[in-house]
C-alpha positions as CSV (number, residue, x, y, z in Angstrom):
1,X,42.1,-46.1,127.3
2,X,38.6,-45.6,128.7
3,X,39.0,-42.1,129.6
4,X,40.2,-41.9,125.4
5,X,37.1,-43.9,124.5
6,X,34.5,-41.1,126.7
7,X,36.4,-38.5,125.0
8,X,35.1,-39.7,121.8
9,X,31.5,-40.5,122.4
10,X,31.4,-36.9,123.8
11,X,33.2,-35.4,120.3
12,X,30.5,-37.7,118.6
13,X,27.4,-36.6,120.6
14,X,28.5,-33.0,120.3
15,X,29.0,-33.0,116.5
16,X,25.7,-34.3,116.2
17,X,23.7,-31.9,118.8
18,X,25.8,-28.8,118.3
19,X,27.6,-28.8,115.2
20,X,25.7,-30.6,112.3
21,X,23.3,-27.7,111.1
22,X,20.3,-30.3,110.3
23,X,20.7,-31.2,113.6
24,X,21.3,-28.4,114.8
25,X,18.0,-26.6,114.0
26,X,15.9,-29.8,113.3
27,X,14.9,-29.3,109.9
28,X,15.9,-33.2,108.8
29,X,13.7,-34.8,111.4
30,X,10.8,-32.1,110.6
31,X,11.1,-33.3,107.2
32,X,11.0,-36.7,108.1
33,X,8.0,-36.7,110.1
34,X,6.3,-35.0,107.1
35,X,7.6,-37.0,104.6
36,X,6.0,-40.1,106.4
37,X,3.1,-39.3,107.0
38,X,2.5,-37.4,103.6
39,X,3.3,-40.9,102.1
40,X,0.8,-42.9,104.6
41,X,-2.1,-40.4,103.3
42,X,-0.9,-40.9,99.6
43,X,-1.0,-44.8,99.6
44,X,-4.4,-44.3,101.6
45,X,-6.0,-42.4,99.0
46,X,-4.7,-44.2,96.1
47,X,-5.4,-47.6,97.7
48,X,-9.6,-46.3,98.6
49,X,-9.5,-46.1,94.5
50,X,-10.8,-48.8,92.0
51,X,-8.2,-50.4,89.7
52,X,-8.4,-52.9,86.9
53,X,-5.7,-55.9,87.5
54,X,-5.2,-59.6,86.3
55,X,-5.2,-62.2,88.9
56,X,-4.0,-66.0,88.5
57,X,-6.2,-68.7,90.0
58,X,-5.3,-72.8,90.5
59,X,-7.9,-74.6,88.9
60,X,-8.2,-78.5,89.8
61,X,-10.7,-80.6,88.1
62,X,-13.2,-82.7,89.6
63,X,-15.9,-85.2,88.4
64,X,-14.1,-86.1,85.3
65,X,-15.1,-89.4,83.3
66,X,-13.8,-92.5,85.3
67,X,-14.6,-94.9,81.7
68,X,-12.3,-92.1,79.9
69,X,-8.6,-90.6,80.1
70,X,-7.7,-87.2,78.8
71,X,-5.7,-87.4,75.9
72,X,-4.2,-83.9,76.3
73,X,-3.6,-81.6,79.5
74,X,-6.0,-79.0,80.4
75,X,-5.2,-75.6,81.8
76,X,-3.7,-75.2,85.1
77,X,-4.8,-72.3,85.9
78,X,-7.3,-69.2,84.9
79,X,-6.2,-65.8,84.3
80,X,-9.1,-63.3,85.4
81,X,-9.3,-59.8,84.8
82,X,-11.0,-58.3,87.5
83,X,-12.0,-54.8,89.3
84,X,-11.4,-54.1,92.8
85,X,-10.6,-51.1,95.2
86,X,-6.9,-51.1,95.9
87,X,-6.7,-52.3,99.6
88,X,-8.7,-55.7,98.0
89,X,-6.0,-56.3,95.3
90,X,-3.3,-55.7,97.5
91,X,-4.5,-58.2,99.9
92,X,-5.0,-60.8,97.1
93,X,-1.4,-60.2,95.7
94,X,0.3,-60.4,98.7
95,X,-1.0,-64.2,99.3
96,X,1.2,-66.4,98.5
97,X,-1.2,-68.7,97.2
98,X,-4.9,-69.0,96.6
99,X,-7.0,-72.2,96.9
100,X,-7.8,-73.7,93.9
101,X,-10.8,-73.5,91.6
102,X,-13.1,-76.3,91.4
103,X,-14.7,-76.9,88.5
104,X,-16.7,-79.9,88.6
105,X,-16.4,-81.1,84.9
106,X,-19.7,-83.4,85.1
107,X,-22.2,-80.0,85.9
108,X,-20.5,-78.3,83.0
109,X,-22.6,-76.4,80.3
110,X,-20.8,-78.1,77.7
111,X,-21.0,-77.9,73.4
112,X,-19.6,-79.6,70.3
113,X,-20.0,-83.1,71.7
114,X,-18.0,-85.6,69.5
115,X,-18.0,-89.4,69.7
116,X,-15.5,-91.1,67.0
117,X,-13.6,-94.2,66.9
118,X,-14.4,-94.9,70.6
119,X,-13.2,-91.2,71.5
120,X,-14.8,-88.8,73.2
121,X,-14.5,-84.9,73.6
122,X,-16.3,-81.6,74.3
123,X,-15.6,-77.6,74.9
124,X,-17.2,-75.7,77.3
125,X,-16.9,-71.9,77.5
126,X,-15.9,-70.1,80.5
127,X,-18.4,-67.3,80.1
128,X,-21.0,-69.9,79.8
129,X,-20.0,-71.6,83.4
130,X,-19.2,-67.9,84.5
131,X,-20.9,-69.0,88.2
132,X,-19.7,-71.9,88.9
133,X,-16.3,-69.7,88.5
134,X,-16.6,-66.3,90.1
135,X,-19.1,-67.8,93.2
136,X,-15.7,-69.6,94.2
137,X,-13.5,-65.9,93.9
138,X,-14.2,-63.4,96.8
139,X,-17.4,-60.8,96.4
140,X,-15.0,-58.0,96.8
141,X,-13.8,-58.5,93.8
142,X,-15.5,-58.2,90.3
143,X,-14.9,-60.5,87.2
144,X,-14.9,-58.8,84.1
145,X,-13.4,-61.6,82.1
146,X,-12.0,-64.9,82.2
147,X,-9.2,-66.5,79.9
148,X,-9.3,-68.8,78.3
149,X,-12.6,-68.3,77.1
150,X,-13.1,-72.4,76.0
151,X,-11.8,-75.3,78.0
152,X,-11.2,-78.3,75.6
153,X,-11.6,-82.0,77.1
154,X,-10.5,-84.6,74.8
155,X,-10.3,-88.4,76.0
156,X,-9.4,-91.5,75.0
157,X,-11.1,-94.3,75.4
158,X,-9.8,-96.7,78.8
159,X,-9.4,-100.3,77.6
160,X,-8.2,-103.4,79.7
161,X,-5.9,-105.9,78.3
162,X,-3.9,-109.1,79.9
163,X,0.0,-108.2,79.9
164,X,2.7,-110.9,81.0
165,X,4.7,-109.8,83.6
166,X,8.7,-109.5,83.1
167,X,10.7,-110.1,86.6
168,X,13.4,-107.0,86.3
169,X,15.8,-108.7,88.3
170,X,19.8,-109.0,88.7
171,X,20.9,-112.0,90.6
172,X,24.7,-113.1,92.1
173,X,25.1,-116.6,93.5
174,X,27.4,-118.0,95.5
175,X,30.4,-120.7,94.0
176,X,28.5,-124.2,93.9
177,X,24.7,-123.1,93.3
178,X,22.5,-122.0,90.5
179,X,19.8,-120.8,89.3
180,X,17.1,-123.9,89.0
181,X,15.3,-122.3,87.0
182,X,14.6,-118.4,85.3
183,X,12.8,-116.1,87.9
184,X,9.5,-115.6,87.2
185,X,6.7,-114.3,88.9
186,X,3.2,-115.6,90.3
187,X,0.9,-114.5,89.3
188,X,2.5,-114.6,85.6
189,X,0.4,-112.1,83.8
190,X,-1.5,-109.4,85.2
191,X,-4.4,-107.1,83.9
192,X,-3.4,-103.6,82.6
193,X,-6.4,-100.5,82.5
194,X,-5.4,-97.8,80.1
195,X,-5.8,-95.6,77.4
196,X,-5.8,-97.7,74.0
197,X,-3.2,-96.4,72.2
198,X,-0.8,-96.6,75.1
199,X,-1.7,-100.3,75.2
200,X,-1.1,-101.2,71.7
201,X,3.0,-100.1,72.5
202,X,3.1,-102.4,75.3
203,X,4.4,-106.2,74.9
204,X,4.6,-107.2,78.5
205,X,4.9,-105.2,81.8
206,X,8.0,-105.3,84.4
207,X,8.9,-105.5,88.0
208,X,10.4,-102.4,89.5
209,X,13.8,-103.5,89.2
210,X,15.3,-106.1,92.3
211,X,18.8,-106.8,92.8
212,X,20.1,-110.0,95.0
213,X,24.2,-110.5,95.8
214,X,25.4,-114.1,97.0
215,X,22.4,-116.1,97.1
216,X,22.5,-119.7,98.4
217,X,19.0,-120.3,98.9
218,X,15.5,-119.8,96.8
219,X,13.7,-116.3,97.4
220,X,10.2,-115.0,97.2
221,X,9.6,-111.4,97.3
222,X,6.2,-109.5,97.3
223,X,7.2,-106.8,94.8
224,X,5.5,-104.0,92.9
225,X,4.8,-103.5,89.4
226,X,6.7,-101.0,88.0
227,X,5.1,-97.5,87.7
228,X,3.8,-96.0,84.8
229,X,1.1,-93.0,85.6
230,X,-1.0,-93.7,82.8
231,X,-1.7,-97.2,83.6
232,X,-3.5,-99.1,86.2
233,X,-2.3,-102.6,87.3
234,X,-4.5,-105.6,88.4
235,X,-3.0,-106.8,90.8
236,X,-0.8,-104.1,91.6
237,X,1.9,-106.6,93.3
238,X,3.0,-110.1,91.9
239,X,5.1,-112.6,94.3
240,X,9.0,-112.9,92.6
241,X,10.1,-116.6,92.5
242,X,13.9,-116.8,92.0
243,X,14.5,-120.9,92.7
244,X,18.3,-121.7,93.5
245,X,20.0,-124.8,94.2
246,X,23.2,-126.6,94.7
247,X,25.2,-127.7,92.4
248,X,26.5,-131.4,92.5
249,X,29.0,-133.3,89.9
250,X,28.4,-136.7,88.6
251,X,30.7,-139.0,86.5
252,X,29.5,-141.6,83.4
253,X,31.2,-144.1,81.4
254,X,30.2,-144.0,77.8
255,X,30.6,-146.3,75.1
256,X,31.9,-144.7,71.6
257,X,29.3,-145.1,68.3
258,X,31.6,-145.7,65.3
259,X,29.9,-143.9,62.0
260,X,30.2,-144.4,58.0
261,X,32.4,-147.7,59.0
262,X,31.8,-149.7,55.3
263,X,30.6,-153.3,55.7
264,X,33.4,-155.1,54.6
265,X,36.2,-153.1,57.1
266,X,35.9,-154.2,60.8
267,X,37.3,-150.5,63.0
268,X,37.9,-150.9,66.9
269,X,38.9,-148.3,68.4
270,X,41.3,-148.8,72.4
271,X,39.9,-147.4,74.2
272,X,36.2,-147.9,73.4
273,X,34.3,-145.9,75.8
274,X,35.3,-142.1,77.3
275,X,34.4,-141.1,80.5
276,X,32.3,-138.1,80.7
277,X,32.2,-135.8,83.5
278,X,29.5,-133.1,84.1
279,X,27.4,-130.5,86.4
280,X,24.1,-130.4,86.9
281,X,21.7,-128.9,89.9
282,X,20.9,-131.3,92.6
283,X,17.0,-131.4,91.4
284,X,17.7,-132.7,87.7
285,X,20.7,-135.4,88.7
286,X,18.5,-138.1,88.8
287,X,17.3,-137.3,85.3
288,X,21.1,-138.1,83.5
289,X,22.1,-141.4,82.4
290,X,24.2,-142.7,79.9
291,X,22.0,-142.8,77.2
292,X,22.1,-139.1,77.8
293,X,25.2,-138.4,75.9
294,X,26.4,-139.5,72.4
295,X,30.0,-139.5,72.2
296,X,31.2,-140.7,68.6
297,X,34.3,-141.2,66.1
298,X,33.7,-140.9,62.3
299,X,35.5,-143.7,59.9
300,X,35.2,-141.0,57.6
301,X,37.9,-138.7,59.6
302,X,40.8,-141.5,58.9
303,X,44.0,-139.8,57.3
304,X,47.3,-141.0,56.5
305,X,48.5,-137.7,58.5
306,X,47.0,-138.6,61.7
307,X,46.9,-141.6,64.1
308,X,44.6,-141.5,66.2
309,X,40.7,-140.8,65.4
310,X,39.0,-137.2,67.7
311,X,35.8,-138.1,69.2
312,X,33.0,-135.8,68.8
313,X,29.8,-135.4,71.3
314,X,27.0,-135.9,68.8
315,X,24.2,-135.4,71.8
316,X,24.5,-133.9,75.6
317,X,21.6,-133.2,78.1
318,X,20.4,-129.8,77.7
319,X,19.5,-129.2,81.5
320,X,23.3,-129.6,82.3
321,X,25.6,-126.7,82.9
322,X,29.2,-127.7,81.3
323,X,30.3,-131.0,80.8
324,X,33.8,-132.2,79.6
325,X,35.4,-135.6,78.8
326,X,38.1,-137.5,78.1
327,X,39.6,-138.4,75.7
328,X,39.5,-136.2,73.2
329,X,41.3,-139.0,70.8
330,X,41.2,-142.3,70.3
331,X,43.8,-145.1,69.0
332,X,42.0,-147.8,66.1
333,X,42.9,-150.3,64.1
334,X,41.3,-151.7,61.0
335,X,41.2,-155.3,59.9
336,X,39.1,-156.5,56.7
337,X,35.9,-158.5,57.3
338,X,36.5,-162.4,56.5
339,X,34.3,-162.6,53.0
340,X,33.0,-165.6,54.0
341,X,31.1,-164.0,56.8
């Protein structure tokens, strides 16, 4: 096997030394050689020349207005048209990036000032600010021209307005509490710094969105306002409340008000009270009594087609979270008043 292997190296080696004919008499590495270096002295002369090219600069804008927000988005970048030898352009288009332009928008030569309605805006040529452009772009290069030839800053006018603040919140408790009371937040309201006619959409502002599971105890969170890039938030951060409590069950019994009985018909009704049963959070027990409920039957709801009178619950305590009672019908009789009474 290895003697097989040799063989064919030497067949291999032999083809190429002896048998190829550009091998043979050297001609394809002659050319070769000339070819490169023929090439080198080309892109040498070509690249000592002077060529016209369009380059793309960053531009980031400093200085601006701190009392003002732009109302539309200036250029990104510049497009320059510029002469250079070869080897200069080369090097620039070969880097990946270049470091941005400053243009400090407060030393601007600026024109066609406007002021209306509280908004502001101006133009400033490029050609005009030429300087403050090309000393920032390397001296090997020369500028011819610059586009766009205007840059257009337009603002609105920043405003501050008092927002209330909207907990965005989704909360799961555990069986036998509640919530004591809607989350909210402390501060309630904060102070938002915008453009004007951003503000005039806005109705209130929200918490970046929370989200408890199985809660059995109050929580207070220091949480964030949520974003919004054109607006600035004073404070930036609001405590979250959400109050929870226990639930606890209480028992009353209630004595039944009889409506629209006439004067001369006496109505009892067996039996005269109901017993009402209800759930409430441990903090607001205290605050139910009797007189808290209303339970009633009507004289007006007597029929031949039923015996027994249905009780309605005229009134109920609004801080309670169900209630039921029983029961829901009650036996009566009627006996006529004595008209000597």
């Amino acid at each position: 096997m290895i003697r097989e292997i040799r063989t064919r190296i030497y067949k291999i080696k032999r083809f190429f030394r002896d048998e190829h004919p550009l091998r043979r008499d050297g001609k394809l590495f002659i050319f070769l050689i000339c070819f490169a270096i023929s090439s080198f002295f080309w892109t040498l002369n070509n690249l000592s020349k002077n060529y016209t090219a369009r380059i793309s600069f960053p531009v980031k804008y400093i200085d601006l207005p701190t009392d003002q927000k732009l109302s539309q988005p200036l250029p990104q970048r510049l497009e320059c048209t510029v002469n250079a030898y070869g080897f200069t352009l080369l090097r620039h288009k070969l880097r990946l990036s270049f470091s941005p332009i400053l243009i400090n928008v407060s030393e601007l030569k600026t024109k066609h000032k406007v002021s209306e309605n509280n908004h502001f805006g101006f133009s400033a040529s490029t050609e005009a600010n030429r300087s403050m452009i090309v000393n920032q772009i390397s001296n090997e290069i020369q500028v011819l021209n610059i586009y766009p030839d205007s840059l257009y800053f337009n603002f609105d006018p920043i405003v501050e307005r008092k927002f209330l603040v909207k907990p965005e919140v989704n909360v799961t408790l555990l069986n036998q509490y509640m919530l004591k009371q809607s989350p909210y937040t402390t501060p309630d309201s904060v102070v938002v710094r915008g453009p004007e006619d951003v503000l005039d959409t806005l109705k209130f502002v929200s918490t970046r969105r929370q989200e408890y599971k199985n809660l059995s105890h109050s929580i207070q969170r220091n949480v964030s306002i949520a974003a919004n890039n054109e607006l600035q938030f004073i404070p930036r951060r609001v405590v979250l409340n959400i109050p929870v409590e226990q639930i606890t069950e209480g028992t009353r019994e209630i004595p039944l008000v009889i409506k629209h009985v006439p004067d001369s018909v006496d109505l009892k009704a067996f039996p005269s009270s109901i017993k009402v049963s209800y759930k409430v959070g441990l903090s607001q027990y205290d605050q139910i009594s009797a007189d808290s409920f209303q339970p009633s039957i009507d004289y007006d709801s007597i029929s031949t087609s039923r015996q027994k009178l249905p009780v309605t619950m005229e009134k109920h305590p609004q801080n309670i979270i169900s209630y039921d009672y029983y029961p829901k019908e009650v036996e009566f009789i009627l006996e006529k008043k004595n008209s000597n009474q």
